[in-house]
Biopython code that builds the backbone (N, CA, C, O; Angstrom):
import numpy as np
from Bio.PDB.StructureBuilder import StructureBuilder

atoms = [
    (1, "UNK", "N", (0.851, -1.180, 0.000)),
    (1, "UNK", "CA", (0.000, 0.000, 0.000)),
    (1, "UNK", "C", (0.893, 1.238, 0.000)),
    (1, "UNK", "O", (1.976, 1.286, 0.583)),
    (2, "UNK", "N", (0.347, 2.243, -0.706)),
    (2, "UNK", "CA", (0.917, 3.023, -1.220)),
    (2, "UNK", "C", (0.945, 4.434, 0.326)),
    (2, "UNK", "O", (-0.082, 4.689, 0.956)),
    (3, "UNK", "N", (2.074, 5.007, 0.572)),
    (3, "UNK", "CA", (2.129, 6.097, 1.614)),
    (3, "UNK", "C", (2.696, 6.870, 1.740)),
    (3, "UNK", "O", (3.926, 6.907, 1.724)),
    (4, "UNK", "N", (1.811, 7.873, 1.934)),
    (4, "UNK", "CA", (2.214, 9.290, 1.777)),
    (4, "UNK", "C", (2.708, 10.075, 3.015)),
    (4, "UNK", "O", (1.941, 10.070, 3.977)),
    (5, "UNK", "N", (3.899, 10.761, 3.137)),
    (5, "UNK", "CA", (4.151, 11.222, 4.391)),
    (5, "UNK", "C", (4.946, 12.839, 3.868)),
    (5, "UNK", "O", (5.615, 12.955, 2.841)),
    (6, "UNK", "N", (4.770, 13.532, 4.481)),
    (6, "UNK", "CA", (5.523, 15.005, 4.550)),
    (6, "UNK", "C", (5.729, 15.609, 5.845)),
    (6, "UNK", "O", (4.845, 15.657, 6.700)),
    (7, "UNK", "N", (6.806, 16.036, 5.981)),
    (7, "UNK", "CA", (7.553, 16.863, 6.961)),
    (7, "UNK", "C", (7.942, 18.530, 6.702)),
    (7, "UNK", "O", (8.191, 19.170, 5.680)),
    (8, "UNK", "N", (7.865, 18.880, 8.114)),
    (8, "UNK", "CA", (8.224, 20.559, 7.614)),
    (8, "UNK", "C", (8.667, 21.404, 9.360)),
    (8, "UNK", "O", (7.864, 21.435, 10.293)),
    (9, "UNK", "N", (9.564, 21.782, 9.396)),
    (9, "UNK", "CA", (10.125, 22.681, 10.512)),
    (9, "UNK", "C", (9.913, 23.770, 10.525)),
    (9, "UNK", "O", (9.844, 24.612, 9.629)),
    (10, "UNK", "N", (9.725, 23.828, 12.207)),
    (10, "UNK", "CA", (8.482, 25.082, 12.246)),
    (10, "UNK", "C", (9.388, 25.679, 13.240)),
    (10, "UNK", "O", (9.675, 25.044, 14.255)),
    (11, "UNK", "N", (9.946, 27.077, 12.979)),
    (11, "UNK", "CA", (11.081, 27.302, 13.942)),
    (11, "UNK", "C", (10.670, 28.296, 15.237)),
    (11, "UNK", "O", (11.146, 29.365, 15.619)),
    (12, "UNK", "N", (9.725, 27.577, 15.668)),
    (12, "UNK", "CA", (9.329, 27.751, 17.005)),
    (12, "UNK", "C", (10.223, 27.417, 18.273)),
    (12, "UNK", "O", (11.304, 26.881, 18.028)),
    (13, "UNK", "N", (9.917, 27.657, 19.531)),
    (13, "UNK", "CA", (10.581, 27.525, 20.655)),
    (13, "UNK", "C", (9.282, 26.373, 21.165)),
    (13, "UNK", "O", (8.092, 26.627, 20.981)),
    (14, "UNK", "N", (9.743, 25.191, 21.776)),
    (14, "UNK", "CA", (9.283, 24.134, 22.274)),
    (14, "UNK", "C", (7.894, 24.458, 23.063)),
    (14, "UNK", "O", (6.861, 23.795, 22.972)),
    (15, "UNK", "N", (8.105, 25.661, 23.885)),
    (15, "UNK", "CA", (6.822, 25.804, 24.727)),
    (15, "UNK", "C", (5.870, 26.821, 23.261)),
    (15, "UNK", "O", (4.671, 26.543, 23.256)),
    (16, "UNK", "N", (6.104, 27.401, 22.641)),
    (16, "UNK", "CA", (5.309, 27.943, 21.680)),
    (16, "UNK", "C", (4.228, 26.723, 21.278)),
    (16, "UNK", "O", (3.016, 26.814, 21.473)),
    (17, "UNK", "N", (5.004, 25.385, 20.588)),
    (17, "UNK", "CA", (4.703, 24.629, 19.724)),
    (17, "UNK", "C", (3.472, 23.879, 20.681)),
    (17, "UNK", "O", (2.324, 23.562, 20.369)),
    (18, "UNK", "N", (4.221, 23.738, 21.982)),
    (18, "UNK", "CA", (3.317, 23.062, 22.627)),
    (18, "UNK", "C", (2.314, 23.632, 23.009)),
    (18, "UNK", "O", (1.348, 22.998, 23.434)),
    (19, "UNK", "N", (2.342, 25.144, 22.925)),
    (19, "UNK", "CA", (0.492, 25.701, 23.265)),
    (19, "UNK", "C", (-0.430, 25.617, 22.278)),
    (19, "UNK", "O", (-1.618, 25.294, 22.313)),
    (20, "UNK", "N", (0.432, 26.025, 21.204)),
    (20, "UNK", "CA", (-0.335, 25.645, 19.680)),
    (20, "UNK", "C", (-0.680, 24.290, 19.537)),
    (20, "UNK", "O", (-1.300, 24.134, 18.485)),
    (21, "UNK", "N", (-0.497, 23.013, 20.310)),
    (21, "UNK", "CA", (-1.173, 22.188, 19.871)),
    (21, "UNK", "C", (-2.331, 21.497, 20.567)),
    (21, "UNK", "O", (-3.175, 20.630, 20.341)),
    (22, "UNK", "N", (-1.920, 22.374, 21.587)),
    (22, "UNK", "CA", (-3.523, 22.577, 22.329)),
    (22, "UNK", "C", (-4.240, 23.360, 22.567)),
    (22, "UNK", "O", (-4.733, 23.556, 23.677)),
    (23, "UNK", "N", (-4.514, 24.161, 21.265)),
    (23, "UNK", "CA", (-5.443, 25.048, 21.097)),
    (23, "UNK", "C", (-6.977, 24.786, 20.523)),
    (23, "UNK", "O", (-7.033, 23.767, 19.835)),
    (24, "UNK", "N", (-7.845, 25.277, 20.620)),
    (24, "UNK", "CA", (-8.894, 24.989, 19.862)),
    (24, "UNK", "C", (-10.010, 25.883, 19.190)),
    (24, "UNK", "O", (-10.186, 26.903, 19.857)),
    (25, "UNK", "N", (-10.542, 25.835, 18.453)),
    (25, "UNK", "CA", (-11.544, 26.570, 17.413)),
    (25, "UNK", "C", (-10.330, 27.558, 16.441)),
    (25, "UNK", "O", (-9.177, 27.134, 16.526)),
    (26, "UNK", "N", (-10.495, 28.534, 15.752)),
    (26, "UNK", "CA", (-9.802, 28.998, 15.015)),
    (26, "UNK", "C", (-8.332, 28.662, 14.732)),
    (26, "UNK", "O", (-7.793, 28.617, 13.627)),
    (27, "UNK", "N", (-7.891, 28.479, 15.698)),
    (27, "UNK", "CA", (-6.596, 28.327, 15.621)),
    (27, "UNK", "C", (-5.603, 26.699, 15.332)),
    (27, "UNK", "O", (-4.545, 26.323, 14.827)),
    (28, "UNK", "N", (-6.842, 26.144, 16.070)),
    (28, "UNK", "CA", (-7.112, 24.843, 15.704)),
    (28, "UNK", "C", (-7.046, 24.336, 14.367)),
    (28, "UNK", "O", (-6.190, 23.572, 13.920)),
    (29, "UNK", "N", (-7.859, 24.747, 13.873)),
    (29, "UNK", "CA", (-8.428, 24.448, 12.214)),
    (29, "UNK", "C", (-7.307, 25.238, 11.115)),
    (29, "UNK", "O", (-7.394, 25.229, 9.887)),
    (30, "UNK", "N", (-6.290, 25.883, 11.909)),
    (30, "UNK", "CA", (-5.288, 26.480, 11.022)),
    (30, "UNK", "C", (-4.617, 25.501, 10.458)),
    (30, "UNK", "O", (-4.307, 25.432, 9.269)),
    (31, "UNK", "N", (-4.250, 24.293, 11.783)),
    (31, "UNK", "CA", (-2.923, 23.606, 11.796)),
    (31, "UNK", "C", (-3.288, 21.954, 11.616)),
    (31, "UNK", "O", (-2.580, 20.947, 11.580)),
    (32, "UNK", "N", (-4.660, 22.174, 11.526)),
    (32, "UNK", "CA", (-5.302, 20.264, 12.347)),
    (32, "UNK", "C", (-5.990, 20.044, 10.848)),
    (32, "UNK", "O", (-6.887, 20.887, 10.858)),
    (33, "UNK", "N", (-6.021, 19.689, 10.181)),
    (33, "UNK", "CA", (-7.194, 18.488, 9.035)),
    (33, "UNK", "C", (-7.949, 17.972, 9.975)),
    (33, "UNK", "O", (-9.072, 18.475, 9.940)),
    (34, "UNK", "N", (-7.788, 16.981, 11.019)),
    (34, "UNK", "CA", (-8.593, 16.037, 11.428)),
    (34, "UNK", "C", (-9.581, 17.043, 12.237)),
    (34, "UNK", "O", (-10.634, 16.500, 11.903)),
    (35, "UNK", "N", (-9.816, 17.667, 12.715)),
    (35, "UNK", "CA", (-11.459, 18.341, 13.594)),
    (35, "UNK", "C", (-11.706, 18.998, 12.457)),
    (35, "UNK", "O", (-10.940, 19.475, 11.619)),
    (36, "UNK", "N", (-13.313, 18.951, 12.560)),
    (36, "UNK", "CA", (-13.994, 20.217, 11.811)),
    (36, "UNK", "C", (-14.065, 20.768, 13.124)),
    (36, "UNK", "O", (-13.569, 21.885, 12.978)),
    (37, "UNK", "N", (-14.415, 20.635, 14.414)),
    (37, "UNK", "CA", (-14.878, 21.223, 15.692)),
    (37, "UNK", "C", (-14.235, 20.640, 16.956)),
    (37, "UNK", "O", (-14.247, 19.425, 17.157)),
    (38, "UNK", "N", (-13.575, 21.662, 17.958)),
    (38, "UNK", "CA", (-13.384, 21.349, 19.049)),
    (38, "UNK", "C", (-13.348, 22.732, 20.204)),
    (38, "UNK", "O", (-13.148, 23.945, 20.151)),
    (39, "UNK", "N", (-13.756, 21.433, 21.492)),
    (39, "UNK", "CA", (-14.430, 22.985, 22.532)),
    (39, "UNK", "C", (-13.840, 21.960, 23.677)),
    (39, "UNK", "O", (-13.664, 20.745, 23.766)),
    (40, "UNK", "N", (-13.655, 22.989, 24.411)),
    (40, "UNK", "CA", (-13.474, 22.540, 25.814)),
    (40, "UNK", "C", (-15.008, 22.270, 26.710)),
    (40, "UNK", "O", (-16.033, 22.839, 26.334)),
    (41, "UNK", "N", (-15.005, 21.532, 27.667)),
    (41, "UNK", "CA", (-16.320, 21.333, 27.806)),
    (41, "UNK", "C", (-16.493, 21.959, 29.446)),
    (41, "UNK", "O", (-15.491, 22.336, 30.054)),
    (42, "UNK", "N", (-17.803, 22.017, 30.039)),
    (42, "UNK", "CA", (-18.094, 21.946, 31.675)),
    (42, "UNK", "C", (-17.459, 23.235, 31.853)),
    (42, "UNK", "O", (-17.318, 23.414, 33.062)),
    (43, "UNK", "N", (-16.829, 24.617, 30.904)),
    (43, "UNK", "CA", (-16.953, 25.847, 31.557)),
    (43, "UNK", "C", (-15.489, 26.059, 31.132)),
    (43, "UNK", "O", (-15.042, 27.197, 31.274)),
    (44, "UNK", "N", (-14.686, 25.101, 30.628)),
    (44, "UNK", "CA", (-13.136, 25.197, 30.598)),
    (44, "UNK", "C", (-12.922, 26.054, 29.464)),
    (44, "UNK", "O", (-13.547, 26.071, 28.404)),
    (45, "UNK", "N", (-11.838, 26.847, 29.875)),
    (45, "UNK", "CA", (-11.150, 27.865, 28.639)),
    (45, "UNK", "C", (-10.054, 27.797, 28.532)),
    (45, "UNK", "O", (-9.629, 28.718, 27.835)),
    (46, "UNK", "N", (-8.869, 26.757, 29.086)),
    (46, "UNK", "CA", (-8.043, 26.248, 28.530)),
    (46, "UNK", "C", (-7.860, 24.421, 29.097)),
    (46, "UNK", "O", (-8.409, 23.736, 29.960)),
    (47, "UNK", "N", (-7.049, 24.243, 28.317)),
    (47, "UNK", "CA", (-6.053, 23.237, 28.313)),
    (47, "UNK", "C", (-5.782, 22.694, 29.953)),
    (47, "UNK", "O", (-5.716, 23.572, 30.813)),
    (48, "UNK", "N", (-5.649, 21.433, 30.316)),
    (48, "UNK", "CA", (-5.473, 21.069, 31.989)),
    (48, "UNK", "C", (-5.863, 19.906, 32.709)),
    (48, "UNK", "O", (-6.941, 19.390, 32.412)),
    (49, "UNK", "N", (-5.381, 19.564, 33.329)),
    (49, "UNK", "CA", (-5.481, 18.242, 34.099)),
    (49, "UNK", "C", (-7.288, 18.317, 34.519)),
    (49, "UNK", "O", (-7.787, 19.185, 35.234)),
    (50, "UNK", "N", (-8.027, 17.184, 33.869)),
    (50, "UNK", "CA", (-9.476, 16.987, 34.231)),
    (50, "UNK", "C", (-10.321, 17.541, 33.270)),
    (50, "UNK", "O", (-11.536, 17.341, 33.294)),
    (51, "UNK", "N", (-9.758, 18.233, 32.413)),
    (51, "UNK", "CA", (-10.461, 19.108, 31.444)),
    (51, "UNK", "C", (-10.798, 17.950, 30.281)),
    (51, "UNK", "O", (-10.046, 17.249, 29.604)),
    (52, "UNK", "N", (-12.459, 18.072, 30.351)),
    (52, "UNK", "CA", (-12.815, 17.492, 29.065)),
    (52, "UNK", "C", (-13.011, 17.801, 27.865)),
    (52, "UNK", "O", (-13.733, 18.797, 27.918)),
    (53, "UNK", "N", (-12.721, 17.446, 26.349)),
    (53, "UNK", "CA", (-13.237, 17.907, 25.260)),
    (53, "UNK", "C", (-13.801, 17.244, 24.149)),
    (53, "UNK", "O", (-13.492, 16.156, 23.664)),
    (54, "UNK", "N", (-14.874, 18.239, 23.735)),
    (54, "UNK", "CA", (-15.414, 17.832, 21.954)),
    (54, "UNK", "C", (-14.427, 17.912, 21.298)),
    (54, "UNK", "O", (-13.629, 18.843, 21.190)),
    (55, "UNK", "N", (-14.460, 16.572, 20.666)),
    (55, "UNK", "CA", (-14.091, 16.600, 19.546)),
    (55, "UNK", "C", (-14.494, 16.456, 18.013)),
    (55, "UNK", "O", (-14.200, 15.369, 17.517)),
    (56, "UNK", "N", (-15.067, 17.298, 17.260)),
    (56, "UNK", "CA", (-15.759, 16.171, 15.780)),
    (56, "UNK", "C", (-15.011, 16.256, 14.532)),
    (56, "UNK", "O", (-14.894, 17.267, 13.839)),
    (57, "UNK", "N", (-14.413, 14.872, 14.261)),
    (57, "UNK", "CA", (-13.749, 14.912, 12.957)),
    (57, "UNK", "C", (-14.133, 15.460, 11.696)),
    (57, "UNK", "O", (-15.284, 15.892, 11.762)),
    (58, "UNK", "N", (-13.517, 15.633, 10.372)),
    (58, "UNK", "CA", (-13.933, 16.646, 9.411)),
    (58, "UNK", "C", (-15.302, 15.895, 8.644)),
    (58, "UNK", "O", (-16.159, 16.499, 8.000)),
    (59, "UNK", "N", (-15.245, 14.204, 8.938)),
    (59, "UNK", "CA", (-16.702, 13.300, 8.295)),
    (59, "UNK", "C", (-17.918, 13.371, 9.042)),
    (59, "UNK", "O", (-19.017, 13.162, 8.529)),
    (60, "UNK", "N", (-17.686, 13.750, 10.614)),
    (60, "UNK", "CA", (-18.293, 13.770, 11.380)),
    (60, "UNK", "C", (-18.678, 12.596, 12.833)),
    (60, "UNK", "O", (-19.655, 12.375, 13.549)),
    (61, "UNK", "N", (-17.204, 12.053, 12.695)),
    (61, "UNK", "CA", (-17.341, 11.492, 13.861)),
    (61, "UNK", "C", (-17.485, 12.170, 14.915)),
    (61, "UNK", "O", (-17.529, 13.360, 14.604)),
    (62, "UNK", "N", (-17.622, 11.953, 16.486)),
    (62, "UNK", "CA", (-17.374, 12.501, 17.316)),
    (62, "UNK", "C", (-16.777, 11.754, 18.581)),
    (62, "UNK", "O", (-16.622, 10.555, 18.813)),
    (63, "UNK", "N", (-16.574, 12.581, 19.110)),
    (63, "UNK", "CA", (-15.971, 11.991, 20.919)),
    (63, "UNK", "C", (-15.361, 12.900, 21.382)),
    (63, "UNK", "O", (-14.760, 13.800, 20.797)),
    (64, "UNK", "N", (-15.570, 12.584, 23.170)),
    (64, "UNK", "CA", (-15.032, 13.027, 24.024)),
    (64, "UNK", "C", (-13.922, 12.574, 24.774)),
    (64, "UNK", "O", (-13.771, 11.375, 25.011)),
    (65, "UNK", "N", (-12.978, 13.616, 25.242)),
    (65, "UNK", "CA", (-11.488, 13.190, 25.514)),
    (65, "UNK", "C", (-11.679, 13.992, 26.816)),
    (65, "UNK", "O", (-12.346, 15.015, 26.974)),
    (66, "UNK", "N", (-10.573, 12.954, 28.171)),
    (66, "UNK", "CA", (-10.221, 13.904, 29.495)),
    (66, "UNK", "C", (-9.003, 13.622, 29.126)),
    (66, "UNK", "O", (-8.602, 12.663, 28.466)),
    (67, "UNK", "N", (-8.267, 14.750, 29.710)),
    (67, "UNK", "CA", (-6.829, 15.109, 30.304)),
    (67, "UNK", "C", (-6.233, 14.559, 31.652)),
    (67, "UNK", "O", (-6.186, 15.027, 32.789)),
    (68, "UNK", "N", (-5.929, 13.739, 31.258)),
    (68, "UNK", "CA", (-5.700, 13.275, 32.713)),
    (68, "UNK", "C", (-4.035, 13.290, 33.485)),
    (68, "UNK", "O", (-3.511, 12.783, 34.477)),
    (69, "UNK", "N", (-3.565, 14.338, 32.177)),
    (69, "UNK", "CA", (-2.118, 14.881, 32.651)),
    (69, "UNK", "C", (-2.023, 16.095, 31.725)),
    (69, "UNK", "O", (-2.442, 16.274, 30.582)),
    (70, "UNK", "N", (-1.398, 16.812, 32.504)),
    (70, "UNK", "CA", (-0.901, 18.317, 31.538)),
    (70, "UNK", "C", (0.414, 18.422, 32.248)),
    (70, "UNK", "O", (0.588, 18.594, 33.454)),
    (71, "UNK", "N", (1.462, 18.268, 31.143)),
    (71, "UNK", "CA", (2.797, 19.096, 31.950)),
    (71, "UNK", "C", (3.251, 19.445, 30.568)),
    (71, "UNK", "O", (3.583, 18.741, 29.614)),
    (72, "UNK", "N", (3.125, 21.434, 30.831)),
    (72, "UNK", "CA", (3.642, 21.504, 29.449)),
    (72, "UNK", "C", (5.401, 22.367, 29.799)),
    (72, "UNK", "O", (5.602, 23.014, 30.827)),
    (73, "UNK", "N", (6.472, 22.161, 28.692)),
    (73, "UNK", "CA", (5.737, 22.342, 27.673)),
    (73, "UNK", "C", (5.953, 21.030, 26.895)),
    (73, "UNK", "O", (6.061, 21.188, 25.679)),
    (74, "UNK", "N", (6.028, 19.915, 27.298)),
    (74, "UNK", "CA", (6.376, 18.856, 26.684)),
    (74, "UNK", "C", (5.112, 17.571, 26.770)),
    (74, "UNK", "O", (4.977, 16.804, 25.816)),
    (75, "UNK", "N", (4.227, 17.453, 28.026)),
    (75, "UNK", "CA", (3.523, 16.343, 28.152)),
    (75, "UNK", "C", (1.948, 16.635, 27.957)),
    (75, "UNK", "O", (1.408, 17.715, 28.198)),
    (76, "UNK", "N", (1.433, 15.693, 27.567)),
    (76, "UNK", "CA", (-0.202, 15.467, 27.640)),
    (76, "UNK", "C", (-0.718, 14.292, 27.464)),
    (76, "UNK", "O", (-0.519, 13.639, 26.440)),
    (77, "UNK", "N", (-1.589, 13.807, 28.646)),
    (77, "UNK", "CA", (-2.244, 12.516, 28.567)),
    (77, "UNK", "C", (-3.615, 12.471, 28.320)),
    (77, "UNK", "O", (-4.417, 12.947, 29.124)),
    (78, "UNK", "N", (-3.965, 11.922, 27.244)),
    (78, "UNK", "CA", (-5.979, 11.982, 27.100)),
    (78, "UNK", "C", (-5.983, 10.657, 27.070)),
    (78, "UNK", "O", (-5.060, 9.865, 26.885)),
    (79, "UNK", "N", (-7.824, 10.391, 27.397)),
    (79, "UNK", "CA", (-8.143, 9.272, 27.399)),
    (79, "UNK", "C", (-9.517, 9.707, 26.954)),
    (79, "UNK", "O", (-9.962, 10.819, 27.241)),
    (80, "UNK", "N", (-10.144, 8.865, 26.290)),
    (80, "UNK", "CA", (-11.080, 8.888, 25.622)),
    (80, "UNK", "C", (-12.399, 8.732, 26.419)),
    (80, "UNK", "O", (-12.282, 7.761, 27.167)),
    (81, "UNK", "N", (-13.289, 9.166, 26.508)),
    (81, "UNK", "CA", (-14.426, 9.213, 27.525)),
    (81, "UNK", "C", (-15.571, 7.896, 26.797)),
    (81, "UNK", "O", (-15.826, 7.689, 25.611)),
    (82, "UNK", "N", (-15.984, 7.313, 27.804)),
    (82, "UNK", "CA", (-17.298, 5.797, 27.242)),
    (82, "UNK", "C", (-18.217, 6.455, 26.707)),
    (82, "UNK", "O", (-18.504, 7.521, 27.251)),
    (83, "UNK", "N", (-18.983, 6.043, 25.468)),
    (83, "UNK", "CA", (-19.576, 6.113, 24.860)),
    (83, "UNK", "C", (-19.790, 7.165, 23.522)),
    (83, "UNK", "O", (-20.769, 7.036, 22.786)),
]
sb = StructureBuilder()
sb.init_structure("model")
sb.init_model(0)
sb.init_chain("A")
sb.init_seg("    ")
for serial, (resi, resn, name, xyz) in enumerate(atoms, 1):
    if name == "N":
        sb.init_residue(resn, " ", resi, " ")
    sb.init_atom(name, np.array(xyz, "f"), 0.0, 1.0, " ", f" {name:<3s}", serial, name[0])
structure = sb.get_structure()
């Protein structure tokens, strides 16, 4: 099977890169293909240990993700929420 891959350096500083990739709505959709939509959920306005989020892919899947680690500017743990 045939695969396609591309690379590109982004000459950011490590903690930059890492806020940008947990960003969401506009800024999100700059850098991501995969969401058409994502929100923080239960009142949250950023990124953080317990923080849940929407997620809906660009076909329209969906799901919800918790954080169940934030250490930036290097770590993040999600886990996918039942159902």
């Amino acid at each position: 099977m045939p695969v396609v891959s591309a690379e590109i350096i982004v000459p950011v500083d490590p903690a930059t890169a890492f806020a940008v990739s947990q960003t969401t709505g506009r800024v999100r959709h700059r850098w991501d293909p995969f969401n058409s939509e994502q929100q923080f959920l239960d009142g949250a306005t950023t990124a953080g240990k317990g923080v849940l989020t929407f997620t809906r892919q660009r076909l329209g899947f969906s799901m919800v993700s918790h954080y169940v680690s934030y250490a930036p500017p290097t770590d993040v743990g999600m886990r996918l929420t039942p159902g």
